[in-house]
C-alpha positions as CSV (number, residue, x, y, z in Angstrom):
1,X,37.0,21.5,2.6
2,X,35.1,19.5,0.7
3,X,35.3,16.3,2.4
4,X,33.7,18.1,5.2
5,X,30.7,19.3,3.2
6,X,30.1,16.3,2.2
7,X,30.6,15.0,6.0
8,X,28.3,17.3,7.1
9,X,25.2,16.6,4.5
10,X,25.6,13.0,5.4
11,X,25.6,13.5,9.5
12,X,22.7,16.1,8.3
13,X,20.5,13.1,6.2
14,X,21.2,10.6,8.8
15,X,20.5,12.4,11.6
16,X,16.9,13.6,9.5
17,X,16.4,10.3,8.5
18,X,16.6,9.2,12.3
19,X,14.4,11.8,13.5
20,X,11.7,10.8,11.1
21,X,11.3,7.0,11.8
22,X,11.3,8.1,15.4
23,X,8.5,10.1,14.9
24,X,6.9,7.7,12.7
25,X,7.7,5.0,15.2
26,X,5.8,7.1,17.9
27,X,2.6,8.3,15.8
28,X,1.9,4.8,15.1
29,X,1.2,4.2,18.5
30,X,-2.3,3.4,19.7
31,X,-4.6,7.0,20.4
32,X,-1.5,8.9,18.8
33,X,-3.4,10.6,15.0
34,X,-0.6,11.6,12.4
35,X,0.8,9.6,9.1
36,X,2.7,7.0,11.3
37,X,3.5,4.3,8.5
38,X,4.7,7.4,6.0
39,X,7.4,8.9,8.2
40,X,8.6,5.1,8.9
41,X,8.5,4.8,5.2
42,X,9.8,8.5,4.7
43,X,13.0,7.6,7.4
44,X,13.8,4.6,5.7
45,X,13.9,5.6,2.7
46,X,16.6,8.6,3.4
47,X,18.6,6.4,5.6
48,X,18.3,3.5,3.2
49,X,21.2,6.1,1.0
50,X,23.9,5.2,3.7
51,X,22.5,1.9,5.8
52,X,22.4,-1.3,3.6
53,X,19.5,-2.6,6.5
54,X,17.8,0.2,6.6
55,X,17.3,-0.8,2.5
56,X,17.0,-4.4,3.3
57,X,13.9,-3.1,5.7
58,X,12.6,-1.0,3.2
59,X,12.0,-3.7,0.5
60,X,10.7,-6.5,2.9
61,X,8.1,-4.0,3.7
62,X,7.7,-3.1,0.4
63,X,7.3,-6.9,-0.7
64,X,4.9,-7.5,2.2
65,X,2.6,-4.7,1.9
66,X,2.6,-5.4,-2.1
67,X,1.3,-9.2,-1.2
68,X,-1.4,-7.8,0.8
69,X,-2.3,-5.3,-1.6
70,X,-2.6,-8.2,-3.7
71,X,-4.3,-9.9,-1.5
72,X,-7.5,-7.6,-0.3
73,X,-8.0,-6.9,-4.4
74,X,-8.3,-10.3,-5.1
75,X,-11.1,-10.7,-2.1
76,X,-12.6,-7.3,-4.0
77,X,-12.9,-8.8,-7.5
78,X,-13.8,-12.6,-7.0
79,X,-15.4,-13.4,-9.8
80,X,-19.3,-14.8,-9.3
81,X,-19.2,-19.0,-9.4
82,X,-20.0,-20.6,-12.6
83,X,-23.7,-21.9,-12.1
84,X,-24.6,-18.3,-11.4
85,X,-23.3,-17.1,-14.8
86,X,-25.2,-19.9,-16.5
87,X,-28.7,-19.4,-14.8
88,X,-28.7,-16.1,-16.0
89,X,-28.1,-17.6,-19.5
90,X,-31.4,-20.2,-19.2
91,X,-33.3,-17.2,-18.6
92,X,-36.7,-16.8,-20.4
93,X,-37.0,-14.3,-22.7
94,X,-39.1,-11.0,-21.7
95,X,-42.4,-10.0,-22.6
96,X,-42.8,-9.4,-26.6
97,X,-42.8,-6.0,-27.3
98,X,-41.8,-4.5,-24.1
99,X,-38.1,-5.2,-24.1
100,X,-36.3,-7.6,-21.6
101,X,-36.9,-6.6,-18.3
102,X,-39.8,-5.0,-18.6
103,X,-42.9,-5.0,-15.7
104,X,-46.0,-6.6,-17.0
């Protein structure tokens, strides 16, 4: 008896984690709104328990989306070049008595 529960909450998970990347497969379709990539992700995930390429899929994905996560933060924090740090550095000093900055 208990072989078959167990039997029957893995034909359960696969057949959920199935359903899910099918339906993740078909929201990410062009002019179709929903959280495509997430059910994918979700699917994959729960079939990733019994399917060692369902894992392997997983964690390419994983690697590739963390390169271009990497990526598009390192195009958001670019430092500003070098001579631009300096010129701000030669600078005069602002008016006495007002403060730096200041309108004259």
């Amino acid at each position: 008896m208990k072989w078959l529960l167990h039997h029957a909450k893995r034909v359960l998970r696969i057949t959920s984690g199935f359903v899910l990347l099918l339906v993740g497969l078909f929201l990410m379709l062009p002019g179709v709104p929903g959280p495509g990539i997430v059910l994918v992700i979700a699917g994959l995930s729960i079939l990733a328990i019994d399917f060692v390429w369902a894992h392997r899929l997983k964690t390419h994905l994983k690697k590739h989306a963390d390169r271009v996560v990497a990526k598009m933060r390192g195009k958001t924090r670019k430092e500003p070049p070098a001579d631009q740090t300096r010129s701000a550095s030669l600078l005069p000093p602002g008016p006495q008595g007002k403060g730096e900055g200041a309108d004259v």
